[in-house]
MITI-212658 format. One record per residue (C-alpha): residue in one letter; x, y, z. Coordinates in steps of 0.2 Angstrom, whole numbers, plus 5000, padded with zeros to 4 digits. Each point is the difference from the previous one (the first is absolute). Layout:
REM residues N
AXYZ;...
***
This chain:
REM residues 438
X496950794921;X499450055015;X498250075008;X499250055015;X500650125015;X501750055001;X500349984981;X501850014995;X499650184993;X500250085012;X500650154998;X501550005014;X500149865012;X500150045017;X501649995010;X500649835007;X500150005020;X499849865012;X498449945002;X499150084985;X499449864990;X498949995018;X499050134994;X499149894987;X498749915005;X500049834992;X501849985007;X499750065016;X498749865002;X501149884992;X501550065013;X498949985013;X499649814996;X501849954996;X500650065017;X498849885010;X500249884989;X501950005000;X500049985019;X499149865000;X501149944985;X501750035009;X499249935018;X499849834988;X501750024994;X500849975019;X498749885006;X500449894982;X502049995003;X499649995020;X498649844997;X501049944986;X501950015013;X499149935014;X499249844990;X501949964991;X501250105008;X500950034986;X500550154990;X499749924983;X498449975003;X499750165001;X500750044984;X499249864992;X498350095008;X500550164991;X500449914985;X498549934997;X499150185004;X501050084984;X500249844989;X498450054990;X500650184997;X501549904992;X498949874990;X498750134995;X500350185003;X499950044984;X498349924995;X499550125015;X500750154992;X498949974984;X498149965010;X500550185010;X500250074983;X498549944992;X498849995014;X499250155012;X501350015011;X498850055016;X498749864996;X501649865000;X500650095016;X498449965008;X500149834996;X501949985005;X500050085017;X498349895004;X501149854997;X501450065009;X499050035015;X499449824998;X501549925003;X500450085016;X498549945006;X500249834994;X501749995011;X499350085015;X498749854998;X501449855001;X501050105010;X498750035017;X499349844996;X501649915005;X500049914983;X501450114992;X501549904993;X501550054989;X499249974981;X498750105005;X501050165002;X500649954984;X498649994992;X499150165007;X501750094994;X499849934982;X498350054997;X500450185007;X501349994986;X498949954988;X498750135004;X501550155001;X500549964982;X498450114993;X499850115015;X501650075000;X500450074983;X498050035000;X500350115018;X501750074993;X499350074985;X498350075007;X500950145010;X500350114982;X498149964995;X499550085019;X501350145001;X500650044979;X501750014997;X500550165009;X499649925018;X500749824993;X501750015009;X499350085015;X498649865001;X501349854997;X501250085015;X498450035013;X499449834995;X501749925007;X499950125014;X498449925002;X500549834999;X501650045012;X498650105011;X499149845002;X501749905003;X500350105017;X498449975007;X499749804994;X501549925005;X500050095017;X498149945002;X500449824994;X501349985013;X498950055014;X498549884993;X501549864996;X500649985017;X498150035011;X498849924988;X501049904988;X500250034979;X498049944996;X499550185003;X501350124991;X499349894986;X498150045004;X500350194999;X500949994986;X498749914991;X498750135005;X501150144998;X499549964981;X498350075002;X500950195001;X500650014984;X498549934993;X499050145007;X501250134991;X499949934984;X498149995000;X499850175005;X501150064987;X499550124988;X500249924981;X499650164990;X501550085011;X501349884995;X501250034985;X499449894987;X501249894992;X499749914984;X500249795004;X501049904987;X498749894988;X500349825003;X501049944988;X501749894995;X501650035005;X499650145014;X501349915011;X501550014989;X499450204996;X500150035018;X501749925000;X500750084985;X499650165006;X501049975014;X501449954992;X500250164988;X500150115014;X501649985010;X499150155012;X498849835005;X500949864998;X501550045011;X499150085018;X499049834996;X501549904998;X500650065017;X498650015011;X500049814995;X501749965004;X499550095017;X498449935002;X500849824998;X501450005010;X499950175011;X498249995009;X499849855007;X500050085018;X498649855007;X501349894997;X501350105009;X499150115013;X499249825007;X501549905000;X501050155008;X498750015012;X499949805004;X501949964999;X501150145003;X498850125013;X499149865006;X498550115002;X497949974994;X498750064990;X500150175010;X501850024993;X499649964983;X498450125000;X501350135008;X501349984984;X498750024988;X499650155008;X501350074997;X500549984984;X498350054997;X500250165008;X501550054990;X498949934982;X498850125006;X501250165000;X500949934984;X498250004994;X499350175004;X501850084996;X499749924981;X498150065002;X500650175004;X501449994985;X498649994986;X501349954987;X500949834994;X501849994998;X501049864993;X501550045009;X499150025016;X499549824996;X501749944998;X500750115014;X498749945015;X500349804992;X501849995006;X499650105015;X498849855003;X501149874996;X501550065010;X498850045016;X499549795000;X501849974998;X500650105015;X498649955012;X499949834997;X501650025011;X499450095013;X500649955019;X498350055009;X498349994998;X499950195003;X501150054987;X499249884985;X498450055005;X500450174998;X500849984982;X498249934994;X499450185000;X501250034987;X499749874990;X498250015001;X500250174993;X501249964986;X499249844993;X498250095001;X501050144989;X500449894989;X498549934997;X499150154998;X501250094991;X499949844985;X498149995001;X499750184997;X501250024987;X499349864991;X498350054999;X500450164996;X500949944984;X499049894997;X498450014986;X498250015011;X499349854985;X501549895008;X500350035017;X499149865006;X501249874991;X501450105004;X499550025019;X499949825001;X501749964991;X500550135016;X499249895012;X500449844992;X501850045002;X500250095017;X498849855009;X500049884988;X501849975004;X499849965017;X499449794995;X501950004993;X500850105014;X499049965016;X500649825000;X501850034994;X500150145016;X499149885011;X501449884997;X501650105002;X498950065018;X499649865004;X501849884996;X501350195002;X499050095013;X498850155000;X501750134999;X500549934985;X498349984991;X499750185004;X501750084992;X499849874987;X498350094993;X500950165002;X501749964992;X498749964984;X498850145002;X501650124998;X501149924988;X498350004989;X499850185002;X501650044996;X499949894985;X498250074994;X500950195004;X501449974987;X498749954986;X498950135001;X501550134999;X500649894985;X498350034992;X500050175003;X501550064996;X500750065018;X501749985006;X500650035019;X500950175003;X501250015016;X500350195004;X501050035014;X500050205002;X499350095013;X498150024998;X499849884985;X499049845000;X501449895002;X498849854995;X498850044986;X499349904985;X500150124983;X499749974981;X501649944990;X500150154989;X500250105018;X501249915006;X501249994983;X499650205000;X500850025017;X501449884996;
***
C-alpha cells in the first residue's frame, strides 16, 4: 500500500517523455547530487587504475584492484538487498554516501602525503566495496519510492544517463589533474564531491515520497528474495545475462589501460580520452532508452550481441582512430543493456521485494567482476590486450545468444524467415502462428 503525493490512483498517468521524472522535486534534488558525485566518482576510477599501473606496471594488478572493489557484492549482496528492504532507505543512504565520501578522502591523504603503496589501494577499494553492498540496492530501489511506478523506467534510464553524464566530464578532468598535479587530488574532489548528494537527500521532501511498506525483520527473508527470483523466468534470465556480461564483457580498466600502455603507448590523457568516448556513446544509449519509456526483452537480447560482436571486431582494430571511434558504440550498446535489464526488472518486480531482488541484480552484474577481472587480467597480460578484448566479447555474445534461445523456449516463440517482398523476413512469432502459416 501506498500514501502521500503522487498516489498510484491517479486517475491517468501522464505521458512518458524524456526528462519527465525531472519534474518531481525529490528526484530532481537527488539528480542533481548524483551528477556531482558521479564525477567525482569516475575522476577516482582513472586516478585508481592510473596510481595503481604506475606503482606495478601490470595489468593484473589492476584487475586484482577491481576485484577487491566488487568482491563484497559477491560475498554479501544479498544481505544488502534485505537491510534496504527493511530499513528507511533515505536515512541508510545518508549514512552510505557519508562513508563513501570518506574513503576518497582517506586515499587523497596517503596519496599527496607520499606515503601511498600498493595494499593500500586495495584496501581503500575493499572498503568502498564493502560500503556499495547496502548503498546500492538501497539507491536502486529508492528511485520508485521518489517518482511511483509510472516515471520508474524513466527515472532508472535518466539515472544511467546521469551516471554516463558524469563519465564524460570525470575522466576527462582526472587526466588533466593526473598528468599536472598528480592522482592525490582527483581523489580529494571525489571525496568532497559526497557532500552534494548529502544536500539533496536532506532537503528532500519525506511526505512527497511514495511510501513503501519495509519487510518485518524476520527468518528466512534471504531465501524469499531468492525464490522469487527463481519462479520468474522474466527475472531470472536478464539477471542471468547481465552476469555473464558483467563478468567477462566490462572489464574495460583492464583493457582501455593496457591498450593505452602497450599497444598505443600513450598517458593518462589517452586513457581519460577513451573513456570519454565510450561514455559519450552510454550517454546517447541512455537518453535513447530514457526517451523509449518501455522495457523489452528482446531489445535486451538484441543490443547484448550487438555488444559482444562490437568488443570482438575492435579488439582488432589497425589504429587508434578507428578503436577509439568504435567505443561510442559500444558504450551505447552495453549502457542499453544495462538499462534495458534493470528497468525491466524492477518493473516486474513486487515493490515489498525490490530491495533483495535489486541487489541479486547488482550482485550478479558487479559482483562477477572478483571472478572475472583477474581471469581477463591474465589473458591481457600473458596473450596481449587484442585478445583479452575479443575474448570478453566472444563470451558477452555467445551468452546472449544462449539467454535469447531460453527465453523464446519459455515463451513459446519460434523464428519465422519470410522472404517476400515487404514482409519481415526475421521476425520472432507464437508457435500456434507459425504452424497456422505452415
Amino acid at each position: 500500500m501506498r500514501t502521500g503525493h503522487g498516489a498510484d490512483s491517479a486517475p491517468a498517468p501522464a505521458p512518458t517523455t524524456m526528462f519527465s521524472s525531472l519534474k518531481i522535486r525529490n528526484y530532481r534534488l537527488f539528480a542533481t547530487g548524483q551528477v556531482v558525485s558521479n564525477t567525482g566518482t569516475w575522476m577516482q576510477r582513472i586516478a585508481q587504475d592510473w596510481l595503481v599501473l604506475s606503482l606495478t606496471g601490470s595489468a593484473s594488478a589492476v584487475g586484482i584492484t577491481i576485484a577487491l572493489q566488487f568482491l563484497p557484492m559477491l560475498l554479501f549482496g544479498l544481505y544488502g538487498g534485505v537491510l534496504a528492504d527493511r530499513l528507511p532507505k533515505r536515512r541508510l543512504l545518508l549514512a552510505t554516501q557519508s562513508a563513501m565520501g570518506l574513503t576518497g578522502l582517506a586515499l587523497a591523504v596517503l596519496t599527496l602525503s607520499g606515503q601511498v603503496q600498493v595494499w593500500h589501494v586495495y584496501l581503500t577499494a575493499f572498503v568502498l566495496g564493502l560500503v556499495t553492498v547496502v548503498d546500492n540496492p538501497a539507491r536502486q530501489s529508492f528511485v520508485s519510492e521518489m517518482v511511483g511506478p509510472v516515471q520508474l523506467a524513466n527515472a532508472v534510464s535518466l539515472n544511467s544517463a546521469n551516471f554516463q553524464s558524469a563519465r564524460l566530464v570525470g575522466p576527462a578532468v582526472a587526466g588533466v589533474l593526473i598528468t599536472a598535479v598528480g592522482s592525490g587530488y582527483a581523489f580529494l574532489l571525489n571525496g568532497l564531491s559526497f557532500l552534494a548528494p548529502l544536500m539533496g537527500l536532506l532537503l528532500m521532501r519525506t511526505a512527497e515520497l511514495h511510501k513503501v511498506e519495509r519487510a518485518p525483520r524476520g527468518k528466512g527473508q534471504l531465501r524469499e528474495g531468492l525464490r522469487y527470483v527463481a519462479g520468474r523466468p522474466e527475472l531470472i534470465w536478464p539477471i542471468v545475462l547481465v552476469g555473464f556480461i558483467g563478468t567477462f564483457g566490462f572489464n574495460f580498466p583492464i583493457w582501455l589501460s593496457a591498450f593505452v600502455d602497450d599497444v598505443y603507448h600513450g598517458d593518462a590523457g589517452t586513457y581519460g580520452l577513451l573513456n570519454t568516448l565510450m561514455a559519450a556513446g552510454s550517454l546517447a544509449g541512455a537518453l535513447l532508452a530514457a526517451r523509449r519509456g518501455t522495457s523489452r526483452l528482446r531489445l535486451l537480447v538484441g543490443a547484448a550481441v550487438l555488444f559482444g560482436v562490437l568488443e570482438t571486431v575492435t579488439a582488432f582494430a589497425p589504429s587508434f582512430w578507428l578503436f577509439a571511434a568504435l567505443l561510442v558504440p559500444i558504450g551505447m550498446s552495453g549502457l542499453t543493456v544495462n538499462v534495458t535489464a534493470n528497468s525491466s526488472v524492477q518493473m516486474a518486480t513486487d515493490p515489498a521485494m525490490r530491495g533483495r531482488v535489486m541487489s541479486l541484480f547488482m550482485m550478479v552484474f558487479t559482483g562477477g567482476t572478483p571472478l572475472g577481472a583477474p581471469l581477463v587480467g591474465w589473458i591481457t597480460d600473458t596473450y596481449g590486450a587484442r585478445t583479452g578484448f575479443a575474448a570478453g566479447g566472444a563470451v558477452s555474445a555467445l551468452a546472449a545468444v544462449g539467454v535469447g534461445l531460453m527465453l523464446c523456449r519459455v515463451g513459446g516463440l519460434r523464428l519465422r524467415i519470410d522472404l517476400r517482398r515487404g514482409r519481415r523476413h526475421l521476425a520472432f512469432v507464437p508457435k500456434e502462428q507459425l504452424a497456422t502459416a505452415a
